[in-house]
C-alpha positions in Angstrom: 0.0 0.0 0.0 1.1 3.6 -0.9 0.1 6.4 -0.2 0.1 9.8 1.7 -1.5 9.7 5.4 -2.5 12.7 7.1 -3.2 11.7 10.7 -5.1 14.6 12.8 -4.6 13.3 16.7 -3.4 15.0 19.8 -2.7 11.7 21.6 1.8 11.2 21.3 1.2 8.0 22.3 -1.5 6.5 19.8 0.8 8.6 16.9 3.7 7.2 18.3 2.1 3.9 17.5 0.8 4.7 14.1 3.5 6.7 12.3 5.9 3.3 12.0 3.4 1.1 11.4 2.0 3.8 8.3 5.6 4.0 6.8 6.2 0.2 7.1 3.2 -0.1 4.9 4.8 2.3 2.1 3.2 5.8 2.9 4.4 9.1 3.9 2.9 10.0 7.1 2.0 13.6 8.2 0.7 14.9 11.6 -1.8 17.0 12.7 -2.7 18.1 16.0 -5.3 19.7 16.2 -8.4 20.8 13.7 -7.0 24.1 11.8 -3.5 22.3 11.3 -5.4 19.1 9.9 -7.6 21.5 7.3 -4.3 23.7 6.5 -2.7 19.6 5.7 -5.3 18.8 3.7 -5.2 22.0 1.4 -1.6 21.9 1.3 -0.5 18.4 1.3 -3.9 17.1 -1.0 -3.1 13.7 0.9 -4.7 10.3 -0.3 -6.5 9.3 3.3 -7.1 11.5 6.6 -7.5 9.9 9.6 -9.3 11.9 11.8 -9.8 11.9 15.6 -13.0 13.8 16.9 -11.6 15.2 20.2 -9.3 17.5 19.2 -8.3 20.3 21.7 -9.2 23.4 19.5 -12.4 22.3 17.1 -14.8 19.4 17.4 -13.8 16.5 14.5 -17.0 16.5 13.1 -16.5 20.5 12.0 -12.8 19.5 10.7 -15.0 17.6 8.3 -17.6 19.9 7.4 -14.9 22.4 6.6 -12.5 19.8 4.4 -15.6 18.9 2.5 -16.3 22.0 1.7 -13.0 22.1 -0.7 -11.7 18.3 -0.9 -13.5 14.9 -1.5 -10.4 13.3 0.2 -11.4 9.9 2.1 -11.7 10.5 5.7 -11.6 7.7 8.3 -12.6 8.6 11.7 -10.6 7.1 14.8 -12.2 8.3 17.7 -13.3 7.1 21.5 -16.5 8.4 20.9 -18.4 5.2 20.6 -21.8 6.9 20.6 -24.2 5.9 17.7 -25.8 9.6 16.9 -21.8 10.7 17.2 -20.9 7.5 14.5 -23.8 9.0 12.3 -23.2 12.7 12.6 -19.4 11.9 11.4 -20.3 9.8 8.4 -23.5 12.5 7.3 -20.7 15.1 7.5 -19.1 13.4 5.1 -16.6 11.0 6.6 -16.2 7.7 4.4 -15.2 5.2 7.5 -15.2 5.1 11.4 -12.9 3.1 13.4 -13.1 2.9 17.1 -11.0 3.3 19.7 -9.3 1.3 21.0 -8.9 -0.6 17.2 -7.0 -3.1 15.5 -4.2 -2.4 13.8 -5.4 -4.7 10.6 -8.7 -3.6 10.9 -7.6 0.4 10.6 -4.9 -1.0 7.8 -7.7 -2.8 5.9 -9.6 0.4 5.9 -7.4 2.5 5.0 -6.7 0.2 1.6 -10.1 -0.1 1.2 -10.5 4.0 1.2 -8.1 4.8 -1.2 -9.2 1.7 -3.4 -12.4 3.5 -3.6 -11.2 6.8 -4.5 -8.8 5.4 -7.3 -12.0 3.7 -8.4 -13.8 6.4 -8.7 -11.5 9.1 -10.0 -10.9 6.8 -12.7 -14.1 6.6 -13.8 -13.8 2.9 -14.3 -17.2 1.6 -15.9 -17.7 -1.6 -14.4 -17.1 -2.5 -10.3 -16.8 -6.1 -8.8 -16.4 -7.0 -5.9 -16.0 -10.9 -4.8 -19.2 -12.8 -7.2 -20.7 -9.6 -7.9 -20.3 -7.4 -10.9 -21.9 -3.8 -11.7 -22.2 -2.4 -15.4 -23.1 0.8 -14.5 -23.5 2.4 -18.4 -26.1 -0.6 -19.1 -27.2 -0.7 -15.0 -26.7 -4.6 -15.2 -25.7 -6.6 -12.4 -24.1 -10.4 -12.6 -23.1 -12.6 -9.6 -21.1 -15.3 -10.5 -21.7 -14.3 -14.3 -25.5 -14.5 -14.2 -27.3 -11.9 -15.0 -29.8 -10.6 -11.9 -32.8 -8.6 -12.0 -33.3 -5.3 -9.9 -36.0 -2.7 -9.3 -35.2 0.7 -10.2 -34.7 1.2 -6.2 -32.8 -2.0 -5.5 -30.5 -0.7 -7.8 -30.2 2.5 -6.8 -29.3 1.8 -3.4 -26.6 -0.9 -4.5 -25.1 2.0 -7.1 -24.7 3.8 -3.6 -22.8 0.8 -1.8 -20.9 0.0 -4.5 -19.7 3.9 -4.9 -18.7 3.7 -1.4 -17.5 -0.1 -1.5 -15.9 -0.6 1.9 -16.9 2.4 3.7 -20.2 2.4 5.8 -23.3 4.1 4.2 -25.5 5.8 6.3 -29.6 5.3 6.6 -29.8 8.4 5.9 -28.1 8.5 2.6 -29.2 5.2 1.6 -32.6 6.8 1.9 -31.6 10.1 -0.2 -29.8 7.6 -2.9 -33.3 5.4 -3.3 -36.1 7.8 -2.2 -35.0 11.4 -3.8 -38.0 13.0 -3.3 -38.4 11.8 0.3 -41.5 9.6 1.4 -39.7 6.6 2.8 -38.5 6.0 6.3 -36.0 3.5 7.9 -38.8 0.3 7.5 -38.6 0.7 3.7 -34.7 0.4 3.4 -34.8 -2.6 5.3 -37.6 -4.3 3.6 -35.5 -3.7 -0.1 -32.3 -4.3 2.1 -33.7 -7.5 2.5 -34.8 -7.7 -1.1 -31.2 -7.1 -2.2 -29.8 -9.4 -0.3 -32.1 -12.5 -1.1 -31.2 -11.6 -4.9 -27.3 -11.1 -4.3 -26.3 -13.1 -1.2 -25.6 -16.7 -1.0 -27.0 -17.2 2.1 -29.0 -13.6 2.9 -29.8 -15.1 6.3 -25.6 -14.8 6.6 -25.0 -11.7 4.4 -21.0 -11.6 3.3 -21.7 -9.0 0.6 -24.0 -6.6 2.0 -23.1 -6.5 5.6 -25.0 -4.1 8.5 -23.9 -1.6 10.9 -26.0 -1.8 13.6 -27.1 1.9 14.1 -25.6 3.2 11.7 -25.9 2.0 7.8 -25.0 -0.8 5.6 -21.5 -1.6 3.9 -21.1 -3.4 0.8 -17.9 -5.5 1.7 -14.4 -5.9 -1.0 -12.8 -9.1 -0.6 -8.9 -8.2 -0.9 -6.6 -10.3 -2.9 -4.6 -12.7 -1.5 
């Protein structure tokens, strides 16, 4: 993995931690320790990833993102202690693409982190087709194969897997599940199950054990990229 890291934490010892680990994986690590310094990094430095803690000691996190977002679709992965749901979903509706708790794996925040930049590659390049383990989108044509076979959505089903798949890897929120399948409002939390549920009995192996479409309790739904061995 390559790539350039900007990490916004006041903690020495979690950067400590994380700066060795970064480089050993092939990027070029920045710091940031608090929230102006993190959006003068991102405007200056354009890095591939941000990880972002919430509690910094001169801005909350989740108004470091509103301001980045303003300028920069970088990927932003939150690391933060804050294990709150309504904290979680305020990040991500900000505009955050991942959250990672604290205290976290170091795989797990590695595997994110591939799985962020991955995604913005993907879609910087425009690339017209997406797979991801059996499944494969055409998105000029808006047809869908698992395992090769042609499946059939609804308009909606579709839409909200265009959404996943855009974000492949990163948690979705309800929320903009909901905008992505119900533009013009009129659906609640209920609906997105139910064609949740749909999607999965269409796409999943086993739906009652989902391994493509995967939830996050509170929060959203994340459309899961196998890695290469």
């Amino acid at each position: 993995m390559q790539g350039q890291v900007l990490l916004v934490d006041d903690e020495p010892a979690l950067v400590s931690v994380l700066q060795p680990v970064l480089a050993a994986a092939g990027c070029s690590v920045s710091v940031a320790i608090d929230g102006l310094s993190a959006i003068s990094g991102v405007i200056a430095q354009d890095p591939d990833v941000v990880l972002l803690d919430l509690g910094l000691p001169d801005m909350d996190g989740k108004d470091v993102i509103r301001v980045i977002r303003e300028t920069s679709k970088v990927p932003i992965i939150v690391i933060s202690a804050r294990h709150q749901e309504g904290e979680k979903i305020a990040a991500l509706d900000e505009g955050a693409d991942d959250y990672v708790n604290k205290p976290f794996e170091i795989g797990e925040l590695m595997a994110r982190i591939r799985a962020a930049i991955r995604r913005a590659q993907t879609v910087a390049s425009n690339a017209p087709t997406f797979e991801a383990g059996p499944l494969r989108i055409h998105y000029a044509s808006r047809e869908v194969e698992i395992e090769g076979e042609p499946i059939k959505l609804s308009p909606k089903e579709y839409m909200l897997l265009h959404a996943l798949a855009r974000n492949a890897g990163q948690v979705v929120t309800h929320k903009r599940l909901l905008a992505a399948g119900w533009s013009n409002g009129g659906a609640d939390l209920q609906y997105l199950r139910v064609y949740m549920g749909l999607l999965r009995q269409k796409l999943e192996a086993d739906p009652s054990e989902p391994e493509l479409i995967v939830t996050e309790p509170g929060v959203g739904y994340r459309l899961i990229v196998r890695e290469h061995a």
